[in-house]
Structure formats: C-alpha cells, structure tokens
C-alpha positions in Angstrom: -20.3 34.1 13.3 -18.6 30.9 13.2 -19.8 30.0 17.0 -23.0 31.2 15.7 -23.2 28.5 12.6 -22.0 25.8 14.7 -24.2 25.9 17.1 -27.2 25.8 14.6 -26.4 22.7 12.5 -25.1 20.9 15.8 -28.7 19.4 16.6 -28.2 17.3 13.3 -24.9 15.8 14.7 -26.4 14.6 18.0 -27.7 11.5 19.1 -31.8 11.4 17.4 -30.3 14.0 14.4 -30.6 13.2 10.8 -26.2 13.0 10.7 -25.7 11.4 13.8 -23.3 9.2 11.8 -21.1 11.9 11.3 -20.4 13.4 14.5 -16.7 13.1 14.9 -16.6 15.2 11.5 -18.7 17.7 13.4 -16.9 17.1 16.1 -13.7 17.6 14.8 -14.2 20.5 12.2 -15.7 22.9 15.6 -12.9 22.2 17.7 -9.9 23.1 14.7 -12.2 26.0 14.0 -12.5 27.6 17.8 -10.9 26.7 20.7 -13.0 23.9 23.3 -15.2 25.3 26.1 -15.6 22.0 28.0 -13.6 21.6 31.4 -12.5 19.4 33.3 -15.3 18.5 35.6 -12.8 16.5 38.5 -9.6 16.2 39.8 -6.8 18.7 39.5 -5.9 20.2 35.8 -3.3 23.3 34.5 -5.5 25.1 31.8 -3.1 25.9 28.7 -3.6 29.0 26.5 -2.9 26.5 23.6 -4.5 23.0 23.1 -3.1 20.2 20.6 -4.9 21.3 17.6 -3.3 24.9 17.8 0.3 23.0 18.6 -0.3 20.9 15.4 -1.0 24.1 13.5 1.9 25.7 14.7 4.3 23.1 13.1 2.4 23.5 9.9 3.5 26.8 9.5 6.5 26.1 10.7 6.7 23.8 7.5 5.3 26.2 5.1 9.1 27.5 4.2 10.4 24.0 3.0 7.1 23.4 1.5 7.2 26.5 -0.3 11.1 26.4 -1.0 10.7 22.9 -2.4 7.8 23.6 -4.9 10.4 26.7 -6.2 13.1 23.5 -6.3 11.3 21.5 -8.2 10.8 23.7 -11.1 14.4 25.0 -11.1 15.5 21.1 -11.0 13.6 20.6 -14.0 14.7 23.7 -15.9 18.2 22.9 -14.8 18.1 19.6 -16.4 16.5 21.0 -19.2 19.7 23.2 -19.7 16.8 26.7 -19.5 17.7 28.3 -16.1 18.0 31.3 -17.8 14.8 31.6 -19.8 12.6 30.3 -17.2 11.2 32.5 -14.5 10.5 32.6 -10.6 7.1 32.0 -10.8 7.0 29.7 -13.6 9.5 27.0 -11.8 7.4 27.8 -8.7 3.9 27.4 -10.0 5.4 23.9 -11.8 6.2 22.6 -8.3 3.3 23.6 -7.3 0.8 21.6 -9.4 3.1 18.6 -8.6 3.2 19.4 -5.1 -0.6 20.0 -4.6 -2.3 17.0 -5.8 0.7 15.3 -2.9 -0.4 16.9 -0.2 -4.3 16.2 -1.3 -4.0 12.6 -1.3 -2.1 12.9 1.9 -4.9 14.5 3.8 -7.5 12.7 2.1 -7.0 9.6 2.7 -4.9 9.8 6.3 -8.2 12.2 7.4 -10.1 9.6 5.8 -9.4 6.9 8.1 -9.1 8.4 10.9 -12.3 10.3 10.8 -13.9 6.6 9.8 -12.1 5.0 13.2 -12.8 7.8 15.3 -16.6 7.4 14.2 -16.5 3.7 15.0 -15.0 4.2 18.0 -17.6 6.7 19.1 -14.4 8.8 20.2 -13.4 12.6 19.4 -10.8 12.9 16.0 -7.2 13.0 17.1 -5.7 16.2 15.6 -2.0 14.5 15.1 -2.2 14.2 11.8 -2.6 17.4 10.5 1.0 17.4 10.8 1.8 14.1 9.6 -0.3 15.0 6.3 1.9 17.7 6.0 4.9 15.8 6.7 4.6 12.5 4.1 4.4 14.8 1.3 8.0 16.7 1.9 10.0 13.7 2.6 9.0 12.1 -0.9 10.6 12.4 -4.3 8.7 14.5 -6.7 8.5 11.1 -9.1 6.5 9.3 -6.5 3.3 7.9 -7.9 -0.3 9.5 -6.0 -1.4 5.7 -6.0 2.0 4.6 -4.1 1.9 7.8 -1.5 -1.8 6.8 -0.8 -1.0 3.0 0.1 1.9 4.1 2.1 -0.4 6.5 3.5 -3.2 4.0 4.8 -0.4 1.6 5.7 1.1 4.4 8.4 -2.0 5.5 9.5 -3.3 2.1 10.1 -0.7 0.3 11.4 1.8 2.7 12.9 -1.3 5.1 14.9 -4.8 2.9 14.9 -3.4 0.0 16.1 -1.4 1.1 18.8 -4.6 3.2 19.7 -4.4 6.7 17.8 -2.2 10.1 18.5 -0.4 9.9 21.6 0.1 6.2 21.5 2.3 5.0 18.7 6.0 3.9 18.7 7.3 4.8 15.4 6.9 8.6 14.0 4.0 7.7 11.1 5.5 10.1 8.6 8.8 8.1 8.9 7.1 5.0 8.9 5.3 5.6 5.2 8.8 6.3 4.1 10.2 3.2 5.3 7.5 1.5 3.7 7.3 3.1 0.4 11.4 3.1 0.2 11.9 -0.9 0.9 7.9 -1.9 -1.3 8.9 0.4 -4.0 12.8 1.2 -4.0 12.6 1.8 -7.7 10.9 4.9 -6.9 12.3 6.2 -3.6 16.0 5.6 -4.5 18.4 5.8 -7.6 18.9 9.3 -10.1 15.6 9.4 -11.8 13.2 10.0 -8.8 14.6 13.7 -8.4 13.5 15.7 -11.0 10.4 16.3 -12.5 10.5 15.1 -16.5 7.0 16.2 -17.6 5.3 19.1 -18.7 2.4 20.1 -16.6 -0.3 22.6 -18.0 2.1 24.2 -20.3 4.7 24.7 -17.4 8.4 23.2 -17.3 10.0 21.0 -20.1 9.4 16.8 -21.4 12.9 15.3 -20.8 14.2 12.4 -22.5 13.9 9.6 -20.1 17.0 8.7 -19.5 18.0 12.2 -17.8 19.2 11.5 -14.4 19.5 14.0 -11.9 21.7 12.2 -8.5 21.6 13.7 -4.9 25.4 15.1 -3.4 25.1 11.9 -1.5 23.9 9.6 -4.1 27.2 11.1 -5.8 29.4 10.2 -2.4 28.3 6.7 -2.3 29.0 6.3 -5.6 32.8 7.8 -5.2 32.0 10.8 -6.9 32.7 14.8 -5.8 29.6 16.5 -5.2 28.8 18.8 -8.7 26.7 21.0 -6.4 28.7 23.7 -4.3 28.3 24.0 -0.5 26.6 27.4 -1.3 23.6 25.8 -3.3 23.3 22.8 -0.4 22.3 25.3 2.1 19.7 27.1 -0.5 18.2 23.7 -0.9 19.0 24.5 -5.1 19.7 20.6 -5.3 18.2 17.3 -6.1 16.2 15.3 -3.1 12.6 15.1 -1.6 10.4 17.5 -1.9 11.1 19.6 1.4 14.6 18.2 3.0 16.5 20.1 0.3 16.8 23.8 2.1 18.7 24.3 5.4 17.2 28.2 5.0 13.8 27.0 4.9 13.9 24.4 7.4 16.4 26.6 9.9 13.3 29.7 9.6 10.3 27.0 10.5 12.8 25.1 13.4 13.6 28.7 14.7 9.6 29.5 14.8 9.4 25.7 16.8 11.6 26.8 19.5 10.7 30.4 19.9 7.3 28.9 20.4 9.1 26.3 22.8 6.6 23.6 20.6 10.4 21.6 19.5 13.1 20.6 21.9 16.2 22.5 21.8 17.7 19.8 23.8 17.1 17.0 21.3 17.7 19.7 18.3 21.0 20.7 19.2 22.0 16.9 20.4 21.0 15.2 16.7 23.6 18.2 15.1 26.4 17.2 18.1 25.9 13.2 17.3 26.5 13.9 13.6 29.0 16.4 13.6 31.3 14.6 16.0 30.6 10.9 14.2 31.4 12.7 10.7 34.7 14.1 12.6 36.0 10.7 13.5 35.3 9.2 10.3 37.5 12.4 9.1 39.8 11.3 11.3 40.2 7.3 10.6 41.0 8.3 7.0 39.1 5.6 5.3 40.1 5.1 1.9 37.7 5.0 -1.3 34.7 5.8 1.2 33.9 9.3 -0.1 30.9 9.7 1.9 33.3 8.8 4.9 35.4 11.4 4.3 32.7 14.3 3.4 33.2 17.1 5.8 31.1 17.4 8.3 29.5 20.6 7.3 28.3 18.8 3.9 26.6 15.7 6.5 24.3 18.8 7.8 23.3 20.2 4.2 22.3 17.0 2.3 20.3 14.9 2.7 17.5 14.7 5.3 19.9 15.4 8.1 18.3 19.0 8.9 14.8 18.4 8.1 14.6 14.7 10.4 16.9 16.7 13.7 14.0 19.8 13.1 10.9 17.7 12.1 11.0 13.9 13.1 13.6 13.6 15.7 11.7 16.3 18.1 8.1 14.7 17.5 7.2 14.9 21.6 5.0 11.4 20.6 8.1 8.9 19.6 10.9 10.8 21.1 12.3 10.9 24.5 10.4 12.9 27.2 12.6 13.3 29.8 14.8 16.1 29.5 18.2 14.5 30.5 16.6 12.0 28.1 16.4 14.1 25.3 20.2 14.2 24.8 20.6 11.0 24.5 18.2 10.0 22.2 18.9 12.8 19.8 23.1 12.0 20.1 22.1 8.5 19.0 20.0 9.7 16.3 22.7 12.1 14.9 25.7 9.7 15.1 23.5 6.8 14.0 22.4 9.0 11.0 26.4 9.4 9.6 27.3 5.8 10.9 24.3 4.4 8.3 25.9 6.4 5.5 29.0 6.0 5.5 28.9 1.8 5.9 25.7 1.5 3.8 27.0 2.6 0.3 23.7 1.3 -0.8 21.7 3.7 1.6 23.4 7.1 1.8 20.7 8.5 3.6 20.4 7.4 7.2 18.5 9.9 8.8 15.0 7.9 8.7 16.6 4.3 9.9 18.6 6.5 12.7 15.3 8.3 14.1 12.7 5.1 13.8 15.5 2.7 15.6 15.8 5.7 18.4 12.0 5.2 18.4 12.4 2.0 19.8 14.7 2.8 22.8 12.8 6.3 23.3 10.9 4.6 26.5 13.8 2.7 27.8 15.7 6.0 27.8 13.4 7.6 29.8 13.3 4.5 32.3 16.4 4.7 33.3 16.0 8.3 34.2 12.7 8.2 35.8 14.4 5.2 37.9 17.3 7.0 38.8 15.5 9.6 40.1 13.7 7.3 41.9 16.1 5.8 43.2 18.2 9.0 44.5 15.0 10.0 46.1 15.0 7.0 48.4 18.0 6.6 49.5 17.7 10.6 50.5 14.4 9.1 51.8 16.4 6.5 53.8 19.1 9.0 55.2 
C-alpha cells in the first residue's frame, strides 16, 4: 500500500511536475518509509540488510527509555519540590513531563529538518538521515527550564555550522548535539547552569504545582562543587529520581537503550567500555591524592558514573561512528581520553562540574589524528614485512 501511494504522487516530484521544488521531501519521506531499491550500477559493493536510515532509527529507540524515564523525572522533580510526592500519581508526574518534553522535541525536528530539507533542495542532493538522531538527542541533554526560542537558535546554529558547512552527515568534526550544548551553555549560562534550570516551576494544563521562584533544585554535582554532600542517595542516582537534563539523569534507562546499541552491534563496545575505564581510574587517583576541600575530587568513583552526563555522553555521544575514532585499536584511546578527561574537567573546574561534553568535543578534535597513527603504523609494519 505504501509502495503503491508512492509511486502515484511521484510524477509531481520529478523534473516537469507541478512539486518539482520539493523533491528531497519526496525523496526523503519514501526512503525512511521503505527500504531503497536502487543499486550500485559499478564497481564492487557489500549489500547491507540495514541502511543508514534504519541505523538512525535503531538509536532512536534505543533512546526511548531515557526519554521516557526523564518526562516521569520531571514531574516527580516538581512534585518533590513541591513537598506532594505522596499525593501525586505515576501518570500525572509523567504526563507533566510530557507536555514539557513534547513541544522540545518539536522544535528540535522542526527546525533541524527544516534546514536541512532546505539545503538538501538547494543542493539538488538526497536528505541526509543523521539527524533523526540528533533531533532526538538535543532535547535530552537540556534542562527542562530551557526556553523553545533558545533550543531553536542553538538548533540552527549546530545544524548550520557544525554539519552544512563541513558538507552534511558523514562529514563534520564535532558531534552536532554536543555542539548546540556548548553553544547554548556558554550564549545563555543563566539557563544551562546554576539550581533553577532543574525543575519545572509551572503548572501546565492543570498538571504539577506553581512554585515560588526562588525554589532551587541543585544537581549531586552542582552540590560537590559547591563543598556540599550529595542530599540524593546512590540508590536514587542510578533510577535517574534526581535533578539534571532532561535524559542524562537514569543509568537504568540509558544502560537498557546502550545494551539494545551493542546487541545490535550499531555502538562500540570498545569505545563504551574505554570512556567507563578512563573515568573510573582518573576518579581513583584523585581518591588517592587526597585533595583537600575538593569534594568533587574526592566523590567515589561509582558516584562519577551516576551523575551527571557521564553515562548518557560514554552511551550516546562518545560512540557516534561520525566524530569518534574508527579504527578499532583507535577506539580505546579515544574513549580513555574522553573518560579521564571527563573527571579531570570536574574536579579542577569548580565552576563546570560537568565535563562530559568539553571531554567528548575536544576528543572530536584528535579523533582523525588517532586513527593516523594507526593506519600509519600498519602501514608501516606492512612494508618493512614487504621489504624482508
């Protein structure tokens, strides 16, 4: 049926049809909807079962559990604040995140799709399918407080600048979820950093409860860098039942859609399990130095894991297969460096407890380089065996 519709409006979308202008839409709604019959026509190819698109849609479910777990998070935050966790129900705190959530993930796809539906177009090319992730992405590593109007600049800003310009999926530097972080953190700190960006304060369609505005609601870390103990237990850091973005807060959730990734063999389990061995042993050795009145120094390195962004960036960002190293010897490097980089940025950047972005876009950078030096290594074992 679906083959069937297609290939009756398609006539409008070629070259003499009445929406010739919007061929790439065509274009790229057939292809997400069934799989491509065109082959290679020269040369030598492998034919996949699986193609990009399906990939990209993979990792979307693989999010749904944080997603899901952080719309539930956001109404409990706000009912916990309130001081009504036990008069409010499941669904209530769930359906509260969700109408905060929603309108998120809207302008996400919106106006990313937007643009790159308008450059694909122009560019008389086919529309990349990378960021049906990265729409999903942006959303989850955002506080709930973050204005639609601030996510959408940050929005065009990634998409333009960290994918268009370099030339569109497949060719950018810098993971573009990451890199509308970055820039909405240091253009708007205000609203990326501090207590009140955590909880929800608002009633929305007779759901959840006003606050006064002055109710603050600080992160475990936000509470280490300012030399206080954690009020959440290690218990409620692995549910994800504490303040932070949207979908970073839930080792559960984000352990069920990394354990879908490498089942699927979609993620690296090379670069996975190096990003948790670079933080674990950096957080051991500041254990070790015994810095005093550094509390984030001196967290255990269990609690490094459990806040912050640490899980969600090692699952997520750090195994993109764009920015990240692609050689396999390669991949443990670059994800050590991320994971030890991460702790090193918190604990001597009181200012910045979480270092889990900075760690992954710097490892960007040195992604190819890393890969250089084991491409020419091989290369150059090969000749001198070539020599002998």
């Amino acid at each position: 049926m679906l083959k069937k519709f297609f290939d009756n409006i398609r006539p409008n979308f070629e070259e003499g049809g009445k929406l010739k202008a919007f061929r790439s839409v065509f274009d790229g709604m057939e292809t997400f909807m069934l799989v491509p019959n065109a082959t290679s026509r020269s040369g030598v190819s492998i034919h996949d079962a699986i193609d990009s698109k399906r990939i990209m849609s993979f990792v979307v479910i693989a999010l749904m559990p944080a997603l899901l777990f952080g719309m539930y998070n956001i109404g409990y935050q706000n009912a916990a604040a309130a001081g009504k966790l036990a008069e409010t129900g499941f669904w209530s705190m769930f359906l509260y995140g969700f109408l905060l959530t929603l309108p998120k993930i809207v302008v996400s796809y919106v106006v990313g799709l937007g643009i790159e539906f308008t450059v694909a177009q122009w560019k008389n090319e086919e529309i990349q399918e990378g960021y049906l992730v990265t729409g999903m992405l942006i959303p989850l590593i955002v506080p709930v407080g973050c204005p639609l109007w601030m996510l959408a600049v940050a929005v065009a800003f990634s998409v333009i600048f960290c994918k268009e310009i370099f030339g569109g999926t497949g060719m950018n530097i810098f993971n573009p979820a990451l890199v509308a972080r970055a820039f909405l953190f240091f253009s708007y700190p205000t609203s990326m950093s501090g207590d009140k960006v955590w909880v929800a304060a608002h009633e929305v369609c007779g759901l959840g409860y006003n606050l006064p505005d002055a109710t603050t609601m600080a992160t475990p870390l936000g509470e280490a860098a300012a030399g206080l103990a954690p009020t959440a237990s290690f218990s409620d850091m692995v549910w994800g039942l504490i303040p932070g973005s949207i979908g970073e807060t839930s080792v559960v959730a984000i352990a069920l859609g990394g354990l879908l990734l490498l089942y699927t063999q979609i993620a690296s389990w090379r670069t996975m399990l190096s990003v948790f061995a670079g933080g674990i042993l950096m957080a051991i050795l500041f254990n070790m130095s015994g810095i005093e009145g550094n509390a984030v120094a001196n967290m255990p390195w269990y609690e490094h894991l459990a806040t912050g962004g640490f899980c969600f960036g090692a699952v997520f960002m750090a195994t993109d297969p764009v920015t990240s190293a692609r050689t396999e010897n390669g991949k443990f490097i670059y994800g050590f460096l991320i994971g030890a980089l991460a702790v090193l940025i918190r604990v001597l950047n009181p200012g910045y407890p979480e270092g889990m972005m900075l760690a992954i876009l710097f490892m960007n950078m040195f992604a190819p380089l890393i890969d250089y030096c084991f491409v020419q290594r091989n290369i150059n074992k090969r000749l001198k065996r070539a020599s002998k």
